[in-house]
N, C-alpha and C positions, 0 to 999 in steps of 0.2 A: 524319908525325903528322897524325892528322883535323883540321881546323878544328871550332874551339867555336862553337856555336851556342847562340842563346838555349835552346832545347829541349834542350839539353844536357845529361846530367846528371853531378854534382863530387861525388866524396868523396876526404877523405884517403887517400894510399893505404897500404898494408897496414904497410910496414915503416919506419912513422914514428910518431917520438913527440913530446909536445909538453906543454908546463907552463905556468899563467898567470902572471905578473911584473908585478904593480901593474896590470894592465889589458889587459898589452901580452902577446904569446904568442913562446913559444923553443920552436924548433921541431926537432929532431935528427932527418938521415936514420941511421938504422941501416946502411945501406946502407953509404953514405962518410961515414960521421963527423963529418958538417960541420952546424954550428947555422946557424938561421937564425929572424930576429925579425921581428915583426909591430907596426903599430901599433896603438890601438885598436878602431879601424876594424877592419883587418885580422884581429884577433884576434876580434872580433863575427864576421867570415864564418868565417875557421877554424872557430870554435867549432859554428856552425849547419850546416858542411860535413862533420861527425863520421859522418854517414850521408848517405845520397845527396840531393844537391838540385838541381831544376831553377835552371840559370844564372838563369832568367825570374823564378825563387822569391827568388830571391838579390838579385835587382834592388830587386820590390818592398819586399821587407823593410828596403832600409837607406835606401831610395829613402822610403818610408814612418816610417821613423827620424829620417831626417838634414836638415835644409833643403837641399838639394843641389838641382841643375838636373838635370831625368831625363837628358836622352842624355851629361852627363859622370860621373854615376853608373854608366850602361851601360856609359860606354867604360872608367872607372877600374876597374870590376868585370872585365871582361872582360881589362885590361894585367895585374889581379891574379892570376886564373887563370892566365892564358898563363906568367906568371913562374911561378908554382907548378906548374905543368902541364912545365916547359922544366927544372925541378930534381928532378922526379919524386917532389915531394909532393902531387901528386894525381892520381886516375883520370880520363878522362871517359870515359863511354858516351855515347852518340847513342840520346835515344829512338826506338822504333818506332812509325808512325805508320799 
């Protein structure tokens, strides 16, 4: 599996579905059957990850959202991919540079 980089870029991937719940996102791989939830944090990137986004885009947005410390936003963002990247509800491409 490539390593994510900030350049990175995250979209859902193809054979997953997903519904809002009071904030929070349920999220079903079609794949295996198996739900899975978001908070609302979580469910704010979901939602912005619908089409493709730089990890870097991802940053500032919630980095710019949330009172948060930037490199615990970077690293939470980054553990939140990786888990969704590892249940194979998301793609990542590696931009060309």
């Amino acid at each position: 599996m490539a390593k994510i980089s900030i350049d990175s870029s995250v979209v859902v991937a193809d054979e997953v579905v997903s519904c809002d719940l009071d904030g929070e996102a349920a999220i079903l791989d079609l794949k295996d059957g198996i739900y899975y939830g978001l908070d609302p944090i979580g469910a704010k990137i979901w939602n912005f990850i619908q089409k493709p986004k730089l990890v870097k885009d991802i940053i500032k947005t919630i980095y710019d959202e949330y009172d948060i410390d930037q490199e615990r936003c970077k690293d939470d963002i980054f553990e939140l991919i990786e888990q969704l990247l590892d249940n194979g509800l998301v793609k990542i491409n590696e931009q060309n540079k």
